[in-house]
C-alpha positions as CSV (number, residue, x, y, z in Angstrom):
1,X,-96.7,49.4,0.2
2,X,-100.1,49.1,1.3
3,X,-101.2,53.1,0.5
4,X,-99.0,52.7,-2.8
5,X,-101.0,49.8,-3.5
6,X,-104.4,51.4,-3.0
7,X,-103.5,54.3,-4.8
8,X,-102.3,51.9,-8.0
9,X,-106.0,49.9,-7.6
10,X,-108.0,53.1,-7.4
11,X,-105.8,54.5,-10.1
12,X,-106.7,51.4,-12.4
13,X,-109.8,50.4,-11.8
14,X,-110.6,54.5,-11.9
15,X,-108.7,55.1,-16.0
16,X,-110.2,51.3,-17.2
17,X,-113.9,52.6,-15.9
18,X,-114.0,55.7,-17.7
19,X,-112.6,54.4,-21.0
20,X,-115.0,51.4,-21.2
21,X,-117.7,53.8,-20.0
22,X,-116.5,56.0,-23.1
23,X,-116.5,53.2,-25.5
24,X,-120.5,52.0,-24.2
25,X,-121.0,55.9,-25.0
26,X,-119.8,55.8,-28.5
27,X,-121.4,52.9,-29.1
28,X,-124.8,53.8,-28.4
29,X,-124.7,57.3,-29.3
30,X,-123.3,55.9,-33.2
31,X,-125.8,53.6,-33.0
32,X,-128.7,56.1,-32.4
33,X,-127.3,58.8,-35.0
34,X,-126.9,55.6,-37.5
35,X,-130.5,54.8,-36.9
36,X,-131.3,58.6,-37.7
37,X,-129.7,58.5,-40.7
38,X,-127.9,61.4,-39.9
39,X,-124.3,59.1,-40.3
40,X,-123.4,56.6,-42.9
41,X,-122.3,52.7,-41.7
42,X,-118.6,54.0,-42.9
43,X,-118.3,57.0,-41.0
44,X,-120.0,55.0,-37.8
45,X,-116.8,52.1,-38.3
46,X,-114.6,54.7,-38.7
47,X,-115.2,56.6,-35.4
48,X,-115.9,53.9,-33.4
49,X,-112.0,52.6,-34.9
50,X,-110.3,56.0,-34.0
51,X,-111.8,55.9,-30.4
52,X,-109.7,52.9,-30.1
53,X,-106.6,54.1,-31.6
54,X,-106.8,57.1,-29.9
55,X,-107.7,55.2,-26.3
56,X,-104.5,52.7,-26.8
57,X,-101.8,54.8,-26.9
58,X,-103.3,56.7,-23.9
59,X,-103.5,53.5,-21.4
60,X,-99.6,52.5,-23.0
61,X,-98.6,56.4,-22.0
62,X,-100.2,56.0,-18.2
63,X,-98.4,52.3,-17.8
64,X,-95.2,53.8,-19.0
65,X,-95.3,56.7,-16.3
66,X,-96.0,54.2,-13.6
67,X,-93.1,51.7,-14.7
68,X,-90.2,54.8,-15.0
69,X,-91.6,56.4,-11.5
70,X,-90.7,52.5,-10.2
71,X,-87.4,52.6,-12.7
72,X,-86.1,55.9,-11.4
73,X,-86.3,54.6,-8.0
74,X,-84.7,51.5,-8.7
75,X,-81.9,53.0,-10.3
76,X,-80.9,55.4,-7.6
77,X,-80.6,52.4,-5.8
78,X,-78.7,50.4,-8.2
79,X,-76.2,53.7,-8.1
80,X,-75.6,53.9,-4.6
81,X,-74.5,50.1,-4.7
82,X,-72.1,50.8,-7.9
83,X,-70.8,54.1,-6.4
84,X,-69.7,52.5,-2.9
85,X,-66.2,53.1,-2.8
86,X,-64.6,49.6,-3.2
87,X,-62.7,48.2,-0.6
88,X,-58.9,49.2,-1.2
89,X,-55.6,48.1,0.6
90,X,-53.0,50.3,2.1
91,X,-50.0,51.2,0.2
92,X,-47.3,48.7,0.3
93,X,-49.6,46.2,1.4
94,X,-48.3,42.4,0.2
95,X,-49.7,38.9,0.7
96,X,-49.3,36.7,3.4
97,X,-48.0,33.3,2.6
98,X,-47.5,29.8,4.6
99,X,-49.3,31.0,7.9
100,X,-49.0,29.4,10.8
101,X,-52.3,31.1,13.1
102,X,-50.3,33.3,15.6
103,X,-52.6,36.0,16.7
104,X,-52.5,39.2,18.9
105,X,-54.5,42.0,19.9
106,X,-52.5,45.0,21.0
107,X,-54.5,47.5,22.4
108,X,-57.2,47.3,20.2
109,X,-60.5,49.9,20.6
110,X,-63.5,49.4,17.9
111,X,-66.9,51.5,18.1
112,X,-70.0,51.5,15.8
113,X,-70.7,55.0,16.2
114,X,-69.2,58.1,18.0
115,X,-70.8,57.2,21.4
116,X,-70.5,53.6,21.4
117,X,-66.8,51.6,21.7
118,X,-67.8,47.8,21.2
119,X,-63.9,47.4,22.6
120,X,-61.8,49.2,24.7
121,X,-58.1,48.7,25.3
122,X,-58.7,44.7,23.9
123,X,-55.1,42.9,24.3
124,X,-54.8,39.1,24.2
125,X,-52.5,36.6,22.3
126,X,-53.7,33.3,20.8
127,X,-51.0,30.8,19.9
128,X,-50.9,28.7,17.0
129,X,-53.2,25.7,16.4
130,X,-54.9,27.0,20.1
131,X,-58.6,26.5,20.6
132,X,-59.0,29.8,22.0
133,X,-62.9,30.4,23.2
134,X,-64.6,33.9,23.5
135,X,-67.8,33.9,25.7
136,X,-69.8,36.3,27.9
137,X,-73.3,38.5,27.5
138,X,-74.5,39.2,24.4
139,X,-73.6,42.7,23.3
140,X,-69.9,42.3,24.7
141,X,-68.3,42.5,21.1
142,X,-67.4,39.1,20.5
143,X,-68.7,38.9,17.3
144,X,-67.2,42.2,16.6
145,X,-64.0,40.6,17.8
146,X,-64.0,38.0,15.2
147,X,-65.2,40.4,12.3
148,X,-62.1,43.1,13.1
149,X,-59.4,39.6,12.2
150,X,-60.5,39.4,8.2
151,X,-61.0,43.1,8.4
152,X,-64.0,43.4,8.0
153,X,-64.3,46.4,9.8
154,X,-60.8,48.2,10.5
155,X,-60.1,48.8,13.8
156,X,-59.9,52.9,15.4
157,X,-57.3,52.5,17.6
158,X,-54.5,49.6,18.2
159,X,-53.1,46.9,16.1
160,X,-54.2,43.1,15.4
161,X,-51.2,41.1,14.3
162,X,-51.0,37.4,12.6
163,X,-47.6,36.3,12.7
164,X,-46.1,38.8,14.2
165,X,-47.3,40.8,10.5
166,X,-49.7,43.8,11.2
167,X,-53.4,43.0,9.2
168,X,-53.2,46.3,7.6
169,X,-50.2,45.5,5.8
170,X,-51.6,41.8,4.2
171,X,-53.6,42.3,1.2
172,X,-57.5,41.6,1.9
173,X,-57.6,38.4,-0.3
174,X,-54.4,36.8,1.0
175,X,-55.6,37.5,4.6
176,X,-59.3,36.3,4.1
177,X,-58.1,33.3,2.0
178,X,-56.4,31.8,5.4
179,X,-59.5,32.6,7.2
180,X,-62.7,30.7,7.5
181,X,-65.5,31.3,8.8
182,X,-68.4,29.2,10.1
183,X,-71.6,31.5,11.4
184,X,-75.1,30.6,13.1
185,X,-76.8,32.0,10.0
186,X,-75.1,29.8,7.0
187,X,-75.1,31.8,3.3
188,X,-76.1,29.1,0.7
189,X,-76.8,29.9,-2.8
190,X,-79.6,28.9,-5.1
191,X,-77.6,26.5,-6.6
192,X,-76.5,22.6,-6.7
193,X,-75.1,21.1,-3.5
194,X,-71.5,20.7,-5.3
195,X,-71.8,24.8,-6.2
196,X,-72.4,25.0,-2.3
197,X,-69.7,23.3,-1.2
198,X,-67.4,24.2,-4.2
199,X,-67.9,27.6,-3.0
200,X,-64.5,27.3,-0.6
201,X,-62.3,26.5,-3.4
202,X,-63.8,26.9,-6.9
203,X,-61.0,24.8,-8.3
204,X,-61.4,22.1,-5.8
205,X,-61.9,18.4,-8.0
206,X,-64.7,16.0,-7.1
207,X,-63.3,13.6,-5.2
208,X,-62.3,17.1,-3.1
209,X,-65.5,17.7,-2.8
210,X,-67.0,14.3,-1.7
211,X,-64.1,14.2,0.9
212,X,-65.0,17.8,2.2
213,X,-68.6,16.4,2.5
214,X,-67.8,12.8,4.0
215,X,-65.6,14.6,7.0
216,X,-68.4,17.3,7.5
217,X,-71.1,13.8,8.1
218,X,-73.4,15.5,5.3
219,X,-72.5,12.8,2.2
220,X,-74.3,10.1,3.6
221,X,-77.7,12.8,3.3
222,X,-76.4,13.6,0.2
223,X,-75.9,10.2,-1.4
224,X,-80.1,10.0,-0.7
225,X,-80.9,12.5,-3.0
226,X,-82.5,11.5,-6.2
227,X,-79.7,14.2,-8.1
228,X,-77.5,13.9,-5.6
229,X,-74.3,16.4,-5.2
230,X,-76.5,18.0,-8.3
231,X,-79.5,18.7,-6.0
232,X,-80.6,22.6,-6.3
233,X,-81.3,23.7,-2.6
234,X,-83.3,26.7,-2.9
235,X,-82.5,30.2,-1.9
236,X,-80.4,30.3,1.0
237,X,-80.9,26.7,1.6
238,X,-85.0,26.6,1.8
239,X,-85.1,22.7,1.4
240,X,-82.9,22.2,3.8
241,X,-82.4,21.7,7.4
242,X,-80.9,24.0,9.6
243,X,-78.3,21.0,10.9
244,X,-77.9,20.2,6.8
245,X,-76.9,23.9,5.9
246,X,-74.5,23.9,8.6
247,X,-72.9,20.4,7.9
248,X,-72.9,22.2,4.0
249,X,-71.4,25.2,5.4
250,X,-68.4,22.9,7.6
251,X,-67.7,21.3,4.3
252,X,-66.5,24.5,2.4
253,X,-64.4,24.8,5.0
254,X,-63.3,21.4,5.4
255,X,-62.7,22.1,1.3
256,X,-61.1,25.5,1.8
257,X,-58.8,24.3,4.5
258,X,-57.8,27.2,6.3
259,X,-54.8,27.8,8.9
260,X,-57.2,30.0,11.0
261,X,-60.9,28.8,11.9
262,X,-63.6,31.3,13.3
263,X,-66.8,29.6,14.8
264,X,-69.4,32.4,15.4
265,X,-72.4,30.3,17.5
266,X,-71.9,27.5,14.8
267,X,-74.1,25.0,17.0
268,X,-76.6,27.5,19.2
269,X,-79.5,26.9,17.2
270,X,-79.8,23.4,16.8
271,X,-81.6,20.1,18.8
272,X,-79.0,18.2,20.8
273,X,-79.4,15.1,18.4
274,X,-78.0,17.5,15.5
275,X,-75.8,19.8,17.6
276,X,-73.7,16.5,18.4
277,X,-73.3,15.6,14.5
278,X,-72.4,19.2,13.9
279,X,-69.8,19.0,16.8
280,X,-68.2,15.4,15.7
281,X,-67.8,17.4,12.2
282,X,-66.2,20.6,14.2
283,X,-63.6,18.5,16.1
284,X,-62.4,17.0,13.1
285,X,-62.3,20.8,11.5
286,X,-60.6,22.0,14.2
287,X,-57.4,19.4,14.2
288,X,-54.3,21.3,13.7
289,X,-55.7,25.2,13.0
290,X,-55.9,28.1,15.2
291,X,-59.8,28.4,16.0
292,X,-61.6,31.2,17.8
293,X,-64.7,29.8,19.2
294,X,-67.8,32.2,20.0
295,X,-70.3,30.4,22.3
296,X,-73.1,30.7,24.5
297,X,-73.3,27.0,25.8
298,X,-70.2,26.4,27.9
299,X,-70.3,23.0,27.6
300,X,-68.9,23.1,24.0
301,X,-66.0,25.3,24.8
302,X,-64.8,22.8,28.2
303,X,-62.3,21.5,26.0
304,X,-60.8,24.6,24.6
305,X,-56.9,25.4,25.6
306,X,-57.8,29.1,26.5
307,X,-61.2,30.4,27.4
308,X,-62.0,34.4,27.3
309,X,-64.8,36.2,28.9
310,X,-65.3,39.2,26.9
311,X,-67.8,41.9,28.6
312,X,-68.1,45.2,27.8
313,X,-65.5,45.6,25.2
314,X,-63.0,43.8,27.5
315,X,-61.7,40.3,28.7
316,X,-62.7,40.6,32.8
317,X,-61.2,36.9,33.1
318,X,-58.9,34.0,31.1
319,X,-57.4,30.5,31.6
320,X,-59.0,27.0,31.1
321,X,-62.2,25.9,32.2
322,X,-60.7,24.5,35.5
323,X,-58.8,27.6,36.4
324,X,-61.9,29.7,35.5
325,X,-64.2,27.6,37.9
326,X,-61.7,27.4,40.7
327,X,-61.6,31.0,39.9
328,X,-65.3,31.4,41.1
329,X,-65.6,34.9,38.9
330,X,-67.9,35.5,35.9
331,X,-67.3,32.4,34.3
332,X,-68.6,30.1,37.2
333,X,-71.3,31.9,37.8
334,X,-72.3,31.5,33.5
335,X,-71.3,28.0,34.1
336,X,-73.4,27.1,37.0
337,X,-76.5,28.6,35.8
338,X,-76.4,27.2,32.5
339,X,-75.8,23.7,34.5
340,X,-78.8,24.5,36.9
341,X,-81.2,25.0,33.7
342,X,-80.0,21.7,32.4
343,X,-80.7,20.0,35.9
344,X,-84.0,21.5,35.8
């Protein structure tokens, strides 16, 4: 951008030099032929008029050039977004109704590219309405863990089933519409607060929507606001806190009310004053769903029925906090450091 930029000012500043130079030319050479007599008034008006015509149309021709250079570009663009091959189900695929959260890995082996599995051989079962936590080092594939349930990325090898049905064969709207999904980095739109929240069930009422925002501890905030639920929060949330767009983002899915609850670092990068709101609102979510829980901070995940370590594409331990610390494995050793730090 900065050479392109250069080029444009040089460019510019280089075409409107020489044509104003042209015009000072014309000018005084007119004038001095005028004074000669060898040119009438008329002919001087005219010439000094066709200069201009003629200059106009040259300047229009040079902006045109540089605005269908930047609209070619832009269009290629705009093709390889239209010509993405839209996601498509498998044959005989049918929706999934009345879920209950049941979900198993059998197997299952996921890469990003040909030299790199994120998981290898991942098998584990997660019952209904079970807090089930995934932690470990960064780069294990928990995230990818989460991401393979909605299908967002389809798994190489192995097969991931919610009650006892096989992903593949549930239609991608029925599956994702029991799914929710509550991420570090919150999506908001540059739109009202209600458009925000009504974005987890478009046909949700208003009380809905104040109820969604009351359980998620963000209506109180709300009710401050000179417009209110009619507030326009900026791209992505820009006047708004980080704790705010995520007690905005726990409302959809307080609104959307989903059988099966992801939470994908839903509280790492917040104070503690906040991260306790945002965890008062996440209890209450969590009440009678199957939740998968992706942490860092071990001391939000005490509580969970099952707790994972996932490293290196693979679950190295399982069982409850207190069988993972009488364990003395991995897990202790994450947990006593991250206690240590807090003692110091």
């Amino acid at each position: 951008r900065k050479k392109a930029y250069k080029a444009m000012g040089v460019f510019h500043s280089t075409t409107t030099f020489v044509t104003e130079v042209f015009n000072v030319v014309v000018l005084i050479a007119g004038g001095l032929f005028l004074y000669a007599g060898s040119i009438e008034l008329g002919d001087y008006t005219a010439f000094i008029v066709s200069v201009n015509f003629f200059i106009g149309p040259v300047n229009t021709f040079i902006g045109f050039m540089e605005q269908y250079q930047n609209g070619v570009s832009g269009f290629k663009r705009f093709l390889e977004i239209m010509d993405t091959p839209t996601e498509q189900d498998s044959e005989g695929a049918e929706p999934i109704e009345n879920v209950r959260g049941e979900i198993r890995f059998d197997n299952v082996q996921y890469g990003y590219g040909e030299d790199k599995d994120v998981l290898r051989g991942l098998s584990l079962d997660i019952k209904q309405g079970e807090i089930f936590a995934l932690v470990g080092p960064s780069g294990g594939g928990k995230t990818t863990i989460c991401h393979l349930i909605p299908r967002f990325y389809e798994v190489e090898r192995g097969e991931i089933y919610i009650d006892g049905r096989e992903i593949g064969t549930i239609t991608a709207h029925s599956l994702r519409k029991n799914i929710g999904i509550v991420q570090q980095d919150v999506y908001l739109f540059n739109s009202s607060i209600r458009d925000n929240i009504l974005y987890g069930r478009p046909d949700a009422t208003e009380d809905e929507v104040i109820e969604a925002a009351k359980r998620a501890n963000i209506h109180d905030y709300v009710m401050t606001l000179e417009h209110g639920y009619d507030t326009v929060i900026g791209e992505r949330g820009v006047k708004l806190s980080g704790g705010q767009k995520q007690r905005l983002s726990i409302a959809r899915m307080f609104l959307k009310n989903p059988p099966i609850l992801i939470l994908d670092e839903a509280t790492s990068a917040l104070d503690n004053a906040t991260e306790i709101l945002i965890q008062e609102a996440l209890d209450e979510l969590c009440k009678g769903r199957t939740t998968i829980v992706v942490a860092h901070r071990l001391s939000t995940v005490k509580n969970a029925h099952q707790i994972a370590v996932v490293s290196d594409g693979q679950i190295i331990e399982q069982g409850t906090h207190a069988e993972l610390i009488a364990l003395d494995g991995e897990y202790a050793k994450l947990y006593n450091l991250q206690f240590k730090k807090q003692q110091d």
